[in-house]
N, CA, C and O of each residue as an XYZ file, in Angstrom:
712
protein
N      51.545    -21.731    -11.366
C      50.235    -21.360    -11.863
C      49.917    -19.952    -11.369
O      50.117    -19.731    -10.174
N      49.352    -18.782    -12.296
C      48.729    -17.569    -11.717
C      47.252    -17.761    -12.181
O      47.167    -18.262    -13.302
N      46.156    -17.494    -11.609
C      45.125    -17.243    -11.566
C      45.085    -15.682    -11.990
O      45.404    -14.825    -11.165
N      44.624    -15.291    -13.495
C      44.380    -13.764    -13.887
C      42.871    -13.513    -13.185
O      42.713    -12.323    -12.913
N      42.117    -14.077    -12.952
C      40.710    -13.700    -12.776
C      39.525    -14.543    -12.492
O      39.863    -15.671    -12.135
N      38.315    -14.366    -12.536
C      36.876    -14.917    -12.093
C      36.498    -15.536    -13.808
O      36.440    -14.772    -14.771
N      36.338    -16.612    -13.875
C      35.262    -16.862    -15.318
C      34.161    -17.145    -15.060
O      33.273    -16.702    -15.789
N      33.915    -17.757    -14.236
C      32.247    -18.306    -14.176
C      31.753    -18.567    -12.555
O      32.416    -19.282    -11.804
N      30.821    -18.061    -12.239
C      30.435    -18.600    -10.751
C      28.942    -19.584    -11.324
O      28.224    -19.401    -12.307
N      28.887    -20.609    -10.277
C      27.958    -21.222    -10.574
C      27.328    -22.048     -9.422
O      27.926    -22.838     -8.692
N      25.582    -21.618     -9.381
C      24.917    -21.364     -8.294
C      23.828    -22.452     -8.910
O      23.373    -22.450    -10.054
N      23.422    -23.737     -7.427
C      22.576    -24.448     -8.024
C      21.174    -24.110     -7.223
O      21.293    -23.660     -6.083
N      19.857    -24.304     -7.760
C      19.098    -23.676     -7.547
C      17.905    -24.511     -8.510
O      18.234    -24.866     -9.642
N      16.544    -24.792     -8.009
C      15.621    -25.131     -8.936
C      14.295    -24.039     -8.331
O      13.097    -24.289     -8.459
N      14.789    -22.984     -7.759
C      13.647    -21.855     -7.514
C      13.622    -21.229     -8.485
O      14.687    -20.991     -9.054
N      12.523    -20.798     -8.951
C      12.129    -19.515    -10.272
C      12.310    -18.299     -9.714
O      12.398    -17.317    -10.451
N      12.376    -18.201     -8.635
C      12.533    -16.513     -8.150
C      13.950    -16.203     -8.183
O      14.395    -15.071     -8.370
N      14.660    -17.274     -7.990
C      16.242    -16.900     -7.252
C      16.690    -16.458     -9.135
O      17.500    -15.552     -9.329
N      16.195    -17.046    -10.080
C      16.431    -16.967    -11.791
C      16.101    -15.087    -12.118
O      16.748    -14.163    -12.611
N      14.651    -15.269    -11.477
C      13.836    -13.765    -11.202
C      14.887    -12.909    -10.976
O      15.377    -12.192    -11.849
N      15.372    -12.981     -9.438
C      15.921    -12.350     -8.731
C      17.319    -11.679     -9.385
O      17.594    -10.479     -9.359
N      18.133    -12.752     -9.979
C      19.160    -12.169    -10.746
C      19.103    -11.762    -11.717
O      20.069    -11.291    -12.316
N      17.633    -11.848    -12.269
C      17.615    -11.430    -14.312
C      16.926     -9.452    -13.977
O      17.141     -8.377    -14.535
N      16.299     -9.781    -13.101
C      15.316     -8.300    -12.577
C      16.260     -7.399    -11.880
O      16.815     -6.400    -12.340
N      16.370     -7.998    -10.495
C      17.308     -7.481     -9.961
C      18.820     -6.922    -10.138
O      19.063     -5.731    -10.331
N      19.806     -7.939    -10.047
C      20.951     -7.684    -10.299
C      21.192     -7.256    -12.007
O      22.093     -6.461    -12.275
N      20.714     -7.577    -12.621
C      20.649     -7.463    -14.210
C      21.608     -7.783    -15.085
O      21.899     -7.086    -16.056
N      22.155     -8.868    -14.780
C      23.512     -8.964    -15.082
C      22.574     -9.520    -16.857
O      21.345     -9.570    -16.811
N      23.143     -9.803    -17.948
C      22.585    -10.160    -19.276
C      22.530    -11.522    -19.690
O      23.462    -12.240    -20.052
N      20.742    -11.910    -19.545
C      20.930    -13.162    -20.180
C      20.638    -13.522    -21.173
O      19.577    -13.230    -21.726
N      21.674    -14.374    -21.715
C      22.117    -15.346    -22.363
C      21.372    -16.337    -23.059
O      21.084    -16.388    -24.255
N      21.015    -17.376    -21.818
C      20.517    -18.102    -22.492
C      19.540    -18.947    -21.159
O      20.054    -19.187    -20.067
N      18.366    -19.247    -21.430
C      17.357    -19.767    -20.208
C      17.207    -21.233    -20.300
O      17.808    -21.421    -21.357
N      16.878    -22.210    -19.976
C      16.896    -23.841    -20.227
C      16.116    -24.323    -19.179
O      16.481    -23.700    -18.182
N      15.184    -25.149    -18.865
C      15.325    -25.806    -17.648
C      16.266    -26.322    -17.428
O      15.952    -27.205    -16.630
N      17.703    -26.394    -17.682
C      18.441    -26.766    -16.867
C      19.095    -26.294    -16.598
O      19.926    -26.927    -15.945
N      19.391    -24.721    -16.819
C      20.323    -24.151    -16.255
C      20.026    -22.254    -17.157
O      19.542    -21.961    -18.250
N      20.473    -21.579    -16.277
C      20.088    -20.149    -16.549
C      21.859    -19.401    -17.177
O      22.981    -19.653    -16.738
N      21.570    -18.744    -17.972
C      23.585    -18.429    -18.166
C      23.370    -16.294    -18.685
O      22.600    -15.591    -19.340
N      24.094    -16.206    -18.200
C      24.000    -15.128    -17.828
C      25.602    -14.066    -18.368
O      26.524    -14.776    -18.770
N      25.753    -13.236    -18.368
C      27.160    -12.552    -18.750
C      27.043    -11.814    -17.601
O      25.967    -11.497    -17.093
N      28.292    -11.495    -17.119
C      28.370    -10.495    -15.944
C      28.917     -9.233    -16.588
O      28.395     -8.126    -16.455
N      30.301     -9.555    -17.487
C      30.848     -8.663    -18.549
C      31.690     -9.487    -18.995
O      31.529    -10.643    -18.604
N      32.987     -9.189    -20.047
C      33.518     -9.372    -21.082
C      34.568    -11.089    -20.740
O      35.036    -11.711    -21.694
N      34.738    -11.533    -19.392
C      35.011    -12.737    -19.151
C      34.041    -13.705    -18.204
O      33.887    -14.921    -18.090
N      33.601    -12.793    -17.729
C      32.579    -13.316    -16.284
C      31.276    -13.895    -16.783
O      30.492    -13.197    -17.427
N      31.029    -15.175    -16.492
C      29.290    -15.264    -16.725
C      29.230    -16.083    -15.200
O      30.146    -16.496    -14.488
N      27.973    -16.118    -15.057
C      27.210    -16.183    -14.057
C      26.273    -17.461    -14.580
O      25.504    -17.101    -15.471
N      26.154    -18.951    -14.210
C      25.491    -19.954    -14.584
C      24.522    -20.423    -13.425
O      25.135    -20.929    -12.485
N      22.871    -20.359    -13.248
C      22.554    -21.010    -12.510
C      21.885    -22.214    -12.276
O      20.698    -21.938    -12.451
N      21.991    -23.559    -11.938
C      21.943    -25.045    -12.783
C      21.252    -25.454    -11.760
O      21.534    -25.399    -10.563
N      19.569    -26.213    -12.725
C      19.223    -27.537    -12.077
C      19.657    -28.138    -11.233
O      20.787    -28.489    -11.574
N      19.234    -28.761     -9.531
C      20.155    -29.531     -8.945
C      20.472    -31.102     -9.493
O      21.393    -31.867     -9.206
N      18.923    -31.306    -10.714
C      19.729    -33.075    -11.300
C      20.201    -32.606    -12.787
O      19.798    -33.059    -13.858
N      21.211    -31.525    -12.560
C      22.063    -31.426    -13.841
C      23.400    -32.405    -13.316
O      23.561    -32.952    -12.225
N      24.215    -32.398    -14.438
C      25.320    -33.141    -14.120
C      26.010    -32.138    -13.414
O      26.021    -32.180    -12.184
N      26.664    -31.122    -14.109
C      27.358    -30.338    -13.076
C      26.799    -29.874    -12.159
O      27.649    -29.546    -11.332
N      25.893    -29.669    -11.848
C      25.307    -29.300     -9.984
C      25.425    -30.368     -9.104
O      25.302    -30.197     -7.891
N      25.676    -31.571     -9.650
C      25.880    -32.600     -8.771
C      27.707    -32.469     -8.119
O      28.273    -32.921     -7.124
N      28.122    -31.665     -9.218
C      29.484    -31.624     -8.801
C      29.897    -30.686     -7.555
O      30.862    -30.632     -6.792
N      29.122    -30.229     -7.665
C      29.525    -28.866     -6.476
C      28.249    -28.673     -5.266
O      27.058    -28.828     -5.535
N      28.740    -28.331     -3.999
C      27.907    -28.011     -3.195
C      26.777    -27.098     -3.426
O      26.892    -25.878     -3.544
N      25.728    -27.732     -3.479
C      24.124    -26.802     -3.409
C      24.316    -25.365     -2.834
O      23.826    -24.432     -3.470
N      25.200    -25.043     -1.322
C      25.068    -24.571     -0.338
C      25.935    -22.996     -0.593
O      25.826    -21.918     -0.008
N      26.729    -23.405     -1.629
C      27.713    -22.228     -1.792
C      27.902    -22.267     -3.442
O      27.839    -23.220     -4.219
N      28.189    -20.691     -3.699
C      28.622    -20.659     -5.143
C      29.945    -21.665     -5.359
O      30.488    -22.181     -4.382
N      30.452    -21.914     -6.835
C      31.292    -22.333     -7.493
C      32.233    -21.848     -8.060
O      31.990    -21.631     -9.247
N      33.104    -21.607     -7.777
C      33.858    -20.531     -8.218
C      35.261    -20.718     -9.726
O      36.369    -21.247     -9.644
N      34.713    -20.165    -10.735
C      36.235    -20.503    -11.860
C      36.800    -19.852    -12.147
O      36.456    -18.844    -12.764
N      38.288    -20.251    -11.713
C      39.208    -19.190    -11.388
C      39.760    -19.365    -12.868
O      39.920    -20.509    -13.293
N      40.044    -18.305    -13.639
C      40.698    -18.148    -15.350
C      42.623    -18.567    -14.966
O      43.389    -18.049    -14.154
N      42.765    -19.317    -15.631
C      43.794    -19.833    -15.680
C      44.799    -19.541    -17.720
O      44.183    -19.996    -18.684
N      45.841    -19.000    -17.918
C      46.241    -19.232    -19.271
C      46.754    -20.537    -19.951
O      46.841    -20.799    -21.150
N      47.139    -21.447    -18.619
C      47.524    -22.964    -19.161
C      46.513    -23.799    -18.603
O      46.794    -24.015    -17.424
N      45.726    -24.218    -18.859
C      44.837    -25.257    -17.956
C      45.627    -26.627    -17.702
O      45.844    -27.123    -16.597
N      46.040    -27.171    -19.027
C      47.032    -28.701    -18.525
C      48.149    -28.505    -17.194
O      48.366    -29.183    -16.189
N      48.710    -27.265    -17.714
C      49.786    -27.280    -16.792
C      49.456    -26.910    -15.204
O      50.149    -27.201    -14.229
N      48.258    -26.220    -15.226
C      47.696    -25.597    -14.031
C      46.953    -27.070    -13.441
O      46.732    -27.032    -12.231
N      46.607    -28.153    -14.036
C      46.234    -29.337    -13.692
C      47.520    -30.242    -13.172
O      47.420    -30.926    -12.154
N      48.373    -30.206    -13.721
C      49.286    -30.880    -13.054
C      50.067    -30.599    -11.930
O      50.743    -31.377    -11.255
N      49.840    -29.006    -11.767
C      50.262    -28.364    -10.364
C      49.023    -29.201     -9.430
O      49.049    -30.017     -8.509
N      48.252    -28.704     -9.998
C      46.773    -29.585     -8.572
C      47.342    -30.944     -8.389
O      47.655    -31.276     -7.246
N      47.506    -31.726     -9.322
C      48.118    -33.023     -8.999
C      49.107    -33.255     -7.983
O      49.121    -34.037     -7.032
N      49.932    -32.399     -8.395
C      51.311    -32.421     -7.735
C      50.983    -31.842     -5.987
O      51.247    -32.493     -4.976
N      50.657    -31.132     -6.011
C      49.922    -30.713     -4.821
C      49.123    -31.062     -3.935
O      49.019    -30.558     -2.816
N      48.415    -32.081     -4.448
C      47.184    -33.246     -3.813
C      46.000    -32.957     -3.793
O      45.275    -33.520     -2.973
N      45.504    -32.054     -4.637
C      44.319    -31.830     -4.352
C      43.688    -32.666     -5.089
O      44.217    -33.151     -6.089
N      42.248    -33.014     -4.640
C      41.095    -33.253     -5.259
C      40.432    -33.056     -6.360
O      39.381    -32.432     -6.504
N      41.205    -33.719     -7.305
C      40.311    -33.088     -8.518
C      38.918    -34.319     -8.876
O      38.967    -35.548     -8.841
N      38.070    -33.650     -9.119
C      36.399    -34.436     -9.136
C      36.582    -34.213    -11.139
O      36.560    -33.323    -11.989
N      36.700    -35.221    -11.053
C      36.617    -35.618    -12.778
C      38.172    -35.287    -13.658
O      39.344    -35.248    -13.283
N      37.566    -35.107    -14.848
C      39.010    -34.899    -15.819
C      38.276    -33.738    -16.919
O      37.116    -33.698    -17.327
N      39.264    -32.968    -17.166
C      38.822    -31.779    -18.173
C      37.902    -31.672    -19.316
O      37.985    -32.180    -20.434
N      36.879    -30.793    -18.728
C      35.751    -30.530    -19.786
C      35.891    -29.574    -20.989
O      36.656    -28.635    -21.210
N      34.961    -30.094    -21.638
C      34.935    -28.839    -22.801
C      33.522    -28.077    -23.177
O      32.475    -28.642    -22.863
N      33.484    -26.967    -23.759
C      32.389    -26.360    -24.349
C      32.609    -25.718    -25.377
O      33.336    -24.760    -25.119
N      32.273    -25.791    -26.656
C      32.927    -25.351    -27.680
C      31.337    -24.046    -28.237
O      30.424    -24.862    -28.369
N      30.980    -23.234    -28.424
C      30.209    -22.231    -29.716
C      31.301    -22.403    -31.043
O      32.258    -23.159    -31.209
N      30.557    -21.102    -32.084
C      31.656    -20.783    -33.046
C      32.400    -19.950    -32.678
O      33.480    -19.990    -33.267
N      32.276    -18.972    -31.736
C      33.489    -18.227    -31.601
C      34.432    -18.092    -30.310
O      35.094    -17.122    -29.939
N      34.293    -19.323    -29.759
C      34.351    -19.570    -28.129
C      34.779    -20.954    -27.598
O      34.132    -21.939    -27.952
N      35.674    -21.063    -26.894
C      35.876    -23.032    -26.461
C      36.504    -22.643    -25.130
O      37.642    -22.182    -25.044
N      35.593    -22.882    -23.974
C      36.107    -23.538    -22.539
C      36.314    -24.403    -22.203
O      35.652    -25.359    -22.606
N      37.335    -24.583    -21.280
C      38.043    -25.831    -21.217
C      38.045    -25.232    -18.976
O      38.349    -24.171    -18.430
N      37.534    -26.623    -18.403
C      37.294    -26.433    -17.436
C      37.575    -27.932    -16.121
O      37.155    -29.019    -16.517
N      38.067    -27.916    -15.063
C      38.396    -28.851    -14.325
C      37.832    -28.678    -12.958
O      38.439    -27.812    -12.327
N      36.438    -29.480    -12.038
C      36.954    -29.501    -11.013
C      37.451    -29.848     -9.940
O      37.647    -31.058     -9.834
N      37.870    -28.889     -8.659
C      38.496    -29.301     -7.420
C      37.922    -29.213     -6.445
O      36.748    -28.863     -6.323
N      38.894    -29.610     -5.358
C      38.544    -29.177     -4.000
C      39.198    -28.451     -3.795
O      40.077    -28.446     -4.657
N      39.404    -27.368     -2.729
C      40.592    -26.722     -1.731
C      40.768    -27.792     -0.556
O      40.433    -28.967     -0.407
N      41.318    -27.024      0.061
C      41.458    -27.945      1.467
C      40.446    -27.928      2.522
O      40.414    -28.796      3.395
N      39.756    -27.120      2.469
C      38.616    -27.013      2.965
C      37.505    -27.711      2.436
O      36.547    -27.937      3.176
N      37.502    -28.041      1.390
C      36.481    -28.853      0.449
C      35.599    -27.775     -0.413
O      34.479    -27.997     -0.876
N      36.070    -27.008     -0.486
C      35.044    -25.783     -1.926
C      35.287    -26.353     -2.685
O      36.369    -26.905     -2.885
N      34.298    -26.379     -3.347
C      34.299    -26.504     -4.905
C      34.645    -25.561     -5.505
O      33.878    -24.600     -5.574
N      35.973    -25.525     -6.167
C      36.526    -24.756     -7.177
C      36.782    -25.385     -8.857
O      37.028    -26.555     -9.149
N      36.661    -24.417     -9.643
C      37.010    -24.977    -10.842
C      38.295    -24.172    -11.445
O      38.204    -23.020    -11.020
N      39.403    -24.304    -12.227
C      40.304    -23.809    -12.897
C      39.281    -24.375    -14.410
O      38.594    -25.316    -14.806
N      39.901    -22.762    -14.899
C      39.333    -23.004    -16.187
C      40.136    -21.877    -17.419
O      40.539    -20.738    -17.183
N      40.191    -22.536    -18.598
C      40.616    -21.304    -19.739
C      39.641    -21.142    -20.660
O      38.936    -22.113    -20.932
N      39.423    -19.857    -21.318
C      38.400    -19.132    -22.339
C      39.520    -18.710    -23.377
O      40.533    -18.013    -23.431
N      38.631    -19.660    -24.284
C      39.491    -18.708    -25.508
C      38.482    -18.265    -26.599
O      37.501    -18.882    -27.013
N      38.956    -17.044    -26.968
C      37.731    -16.246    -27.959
C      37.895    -16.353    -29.127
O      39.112    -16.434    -29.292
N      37.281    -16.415    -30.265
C      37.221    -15.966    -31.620
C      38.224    -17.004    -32.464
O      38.982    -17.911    -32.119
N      37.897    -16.492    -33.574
C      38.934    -17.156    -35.116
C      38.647    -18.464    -35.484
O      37.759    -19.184    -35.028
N      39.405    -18.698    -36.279
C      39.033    -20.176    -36.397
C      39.325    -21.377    -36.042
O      38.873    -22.465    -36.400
N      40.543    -20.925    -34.918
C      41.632    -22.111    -34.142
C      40.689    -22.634    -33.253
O      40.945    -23.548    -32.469
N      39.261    -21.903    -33.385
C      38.052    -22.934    -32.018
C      37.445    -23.591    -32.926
O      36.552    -24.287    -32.442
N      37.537    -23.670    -33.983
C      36.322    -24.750    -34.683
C      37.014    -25.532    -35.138
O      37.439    -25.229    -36.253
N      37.384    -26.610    -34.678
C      37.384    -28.126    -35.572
C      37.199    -27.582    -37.572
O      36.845    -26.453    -37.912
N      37.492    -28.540    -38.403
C      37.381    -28.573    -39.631
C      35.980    -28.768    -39.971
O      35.222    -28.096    -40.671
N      35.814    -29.821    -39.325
C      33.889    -30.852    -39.246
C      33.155    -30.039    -38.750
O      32.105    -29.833    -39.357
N      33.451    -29.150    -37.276
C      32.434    -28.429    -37.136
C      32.151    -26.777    -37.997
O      31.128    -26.092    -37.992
N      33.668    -26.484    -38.775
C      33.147    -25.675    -39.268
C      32.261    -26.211    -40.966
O      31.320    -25.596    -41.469
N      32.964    -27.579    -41.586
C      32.000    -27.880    -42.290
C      30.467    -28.058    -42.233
O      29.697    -28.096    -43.193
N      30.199    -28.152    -41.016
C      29.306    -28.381    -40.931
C      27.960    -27.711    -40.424
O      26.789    -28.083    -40.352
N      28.601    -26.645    -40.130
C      28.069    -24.828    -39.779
C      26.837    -25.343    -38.732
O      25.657    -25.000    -38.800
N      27.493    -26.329    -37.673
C      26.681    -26.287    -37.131
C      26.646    -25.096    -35.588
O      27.662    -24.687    -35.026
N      25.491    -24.821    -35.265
C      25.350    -23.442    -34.399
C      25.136    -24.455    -33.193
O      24.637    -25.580    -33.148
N      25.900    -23.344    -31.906
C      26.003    -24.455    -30.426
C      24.452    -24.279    -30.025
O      23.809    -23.540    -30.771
N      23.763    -24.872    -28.928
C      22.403    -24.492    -28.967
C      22.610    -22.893    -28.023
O      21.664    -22.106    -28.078
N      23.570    -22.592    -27.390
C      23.203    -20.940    -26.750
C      23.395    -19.584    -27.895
O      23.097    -18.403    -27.714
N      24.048    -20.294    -29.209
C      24.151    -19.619    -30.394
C      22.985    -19.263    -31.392
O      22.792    -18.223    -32.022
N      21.820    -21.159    -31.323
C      20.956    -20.952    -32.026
C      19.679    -19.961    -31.291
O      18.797    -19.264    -31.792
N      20.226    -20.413    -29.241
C      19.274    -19.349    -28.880
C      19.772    -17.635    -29.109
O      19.017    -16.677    -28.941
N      20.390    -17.601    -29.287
C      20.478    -16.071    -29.380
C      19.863    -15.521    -30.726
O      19.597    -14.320    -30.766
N      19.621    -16.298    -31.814
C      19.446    -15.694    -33.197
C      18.218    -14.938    -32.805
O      18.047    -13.748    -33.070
N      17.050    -15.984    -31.914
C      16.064    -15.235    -31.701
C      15.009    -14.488    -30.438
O      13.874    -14.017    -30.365
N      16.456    -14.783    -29.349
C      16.298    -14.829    -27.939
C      15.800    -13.001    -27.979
O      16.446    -12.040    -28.397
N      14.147    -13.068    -27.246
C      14.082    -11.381    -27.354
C      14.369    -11.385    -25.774
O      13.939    -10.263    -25.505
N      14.795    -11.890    -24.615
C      15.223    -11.971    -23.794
C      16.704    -11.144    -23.554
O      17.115    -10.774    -22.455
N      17.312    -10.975    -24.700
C      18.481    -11.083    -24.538
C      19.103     -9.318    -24.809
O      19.415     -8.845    -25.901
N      19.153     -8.485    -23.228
C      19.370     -7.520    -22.752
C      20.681     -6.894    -23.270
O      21.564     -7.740    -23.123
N      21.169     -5.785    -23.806
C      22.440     -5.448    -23.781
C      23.727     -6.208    -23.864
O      24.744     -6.103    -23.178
N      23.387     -7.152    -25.063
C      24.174     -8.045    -25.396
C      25.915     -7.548    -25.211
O      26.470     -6.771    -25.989
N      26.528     -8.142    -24.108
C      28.085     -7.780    -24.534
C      29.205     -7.967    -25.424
O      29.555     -9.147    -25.403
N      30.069     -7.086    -26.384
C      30.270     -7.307    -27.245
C      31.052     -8.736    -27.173
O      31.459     -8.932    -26.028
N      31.317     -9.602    -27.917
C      32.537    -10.570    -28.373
C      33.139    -10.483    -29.385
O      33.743    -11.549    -29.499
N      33.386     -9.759    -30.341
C      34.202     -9.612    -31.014
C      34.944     -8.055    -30.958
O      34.389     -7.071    -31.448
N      35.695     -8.021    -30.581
C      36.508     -6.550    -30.309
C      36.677     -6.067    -31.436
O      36.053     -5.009    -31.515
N      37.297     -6.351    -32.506
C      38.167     -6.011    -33.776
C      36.611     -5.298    -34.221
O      36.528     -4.072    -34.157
N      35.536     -6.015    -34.618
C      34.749     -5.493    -35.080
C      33.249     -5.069    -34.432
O      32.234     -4.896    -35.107
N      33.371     -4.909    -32.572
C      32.591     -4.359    -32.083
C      30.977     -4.469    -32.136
O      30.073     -3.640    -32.033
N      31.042     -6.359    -32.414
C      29.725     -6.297    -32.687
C      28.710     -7.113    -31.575
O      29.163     -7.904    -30.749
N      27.463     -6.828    -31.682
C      27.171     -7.737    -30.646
C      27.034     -9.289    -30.377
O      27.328     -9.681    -31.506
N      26.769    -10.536    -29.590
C      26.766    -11.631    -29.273
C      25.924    -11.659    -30.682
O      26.506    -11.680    -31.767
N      24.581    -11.657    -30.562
C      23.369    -11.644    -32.101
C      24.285    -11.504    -33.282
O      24.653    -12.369    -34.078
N      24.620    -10.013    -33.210
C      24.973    -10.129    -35.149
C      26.195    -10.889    -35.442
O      26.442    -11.240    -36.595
N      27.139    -11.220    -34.246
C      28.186    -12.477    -34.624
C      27.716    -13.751    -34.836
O      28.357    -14.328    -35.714
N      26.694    -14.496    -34.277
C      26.191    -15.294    -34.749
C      25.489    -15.031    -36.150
O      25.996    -15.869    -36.896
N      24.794    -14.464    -36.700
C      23.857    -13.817    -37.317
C      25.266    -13.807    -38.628
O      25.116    -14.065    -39.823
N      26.294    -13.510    -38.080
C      27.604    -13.114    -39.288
C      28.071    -14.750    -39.447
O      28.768    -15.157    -40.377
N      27.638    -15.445    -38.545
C      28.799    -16.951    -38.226
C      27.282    -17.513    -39.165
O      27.750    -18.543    -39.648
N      26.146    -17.464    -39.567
C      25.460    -18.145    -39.815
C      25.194    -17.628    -41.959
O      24.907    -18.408    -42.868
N      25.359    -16.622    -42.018
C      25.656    -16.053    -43.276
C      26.592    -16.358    -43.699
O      26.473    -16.181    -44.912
N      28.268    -17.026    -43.328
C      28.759    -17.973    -43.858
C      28.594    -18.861    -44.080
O      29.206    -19.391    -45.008
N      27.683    -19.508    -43.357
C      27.368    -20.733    -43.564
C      26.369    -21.293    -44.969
O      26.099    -22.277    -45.657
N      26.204    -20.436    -44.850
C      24.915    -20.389    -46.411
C      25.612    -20.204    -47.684
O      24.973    -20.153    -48.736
């Protein structure tokens, strides 16, 4: 297994300032706001999630310390190294699908007991949408928030080829649909 990089850190929290603190302060771009969880882009792989403590996943990971997801290119196979190895894995592989986006995510322990997650991102085309979900043009809800999120700062691009922002790809994913 190589670990290329950081995908997601994830910080649990039910203070409004600490939400404050990173949307004002640090400025990283958000996304999308919920009571249950704050999501954020850091840049072009990195987001930044900060979750309800009675969400499901905040129950998974220590309150006390970030969460860390390390980008992996095989996730199955990078799961069966953890196996083989003994670690702790806390559940069995998740998913998150948008239209132009599907994470696929697992987590662990170290030996120390961090909560770590291995995880893969894959971007764009149509190999992320199911048949049904593209029949069915349905929009993920951080998709339907963006159509009209005025929250939503210096959107980073996701589509390279055509350089457009998070908004007008949805905005383009929803004009097919019609």
């Amino acid at each position: 297994m190589k670990v290329s990089g950081i995908g997601w850190l994830g910080l649990v929290s039910d203070r409004p300032e600490r939400r404050r603190f990173y949307a004002e302060v640090l400025g990283p771009n958000l996304v999308e706001d919920t009571p249950a969880y704050a999501y954020y882009a850091i840049d072009e792989t990195t987001n930044l999630e900060i979750l309800a403590r009675d969400t499901r996943l905040a129950r998974r990971q220590d309150g006390r310390c970030p969460a860390v997801g390390l980008l992996v290119e095989d996730l199955d196979s990078a799961v069966r190294e953890l196996k083989a190895a003994g670690a702790n894995l806390k559940g069995e592989i998740e998913e998150w699908r948008s239209d132009n986006e599907r994470h696929r995510w697992i987590y662990f322990e170290d030996p120390d007991g961090h909560t770590l997650l291995l995880m893969h991102k894959q971007r764009g085309g149509p190999s992320v949408l199911t048949m049904e979900d593209r029949s069915n043009c349905a929009l993920s809800q951080k998709d339907r928030h963006l159509l009209g999120s005025p929250r939503l700062r210096n959107p980073p691009a996701v589509d390279t080829d055509r350089a457009v922002s998070m908004r007008d790809q949805v905005s383009i994913q929803v004009k097919r649909c019609h």
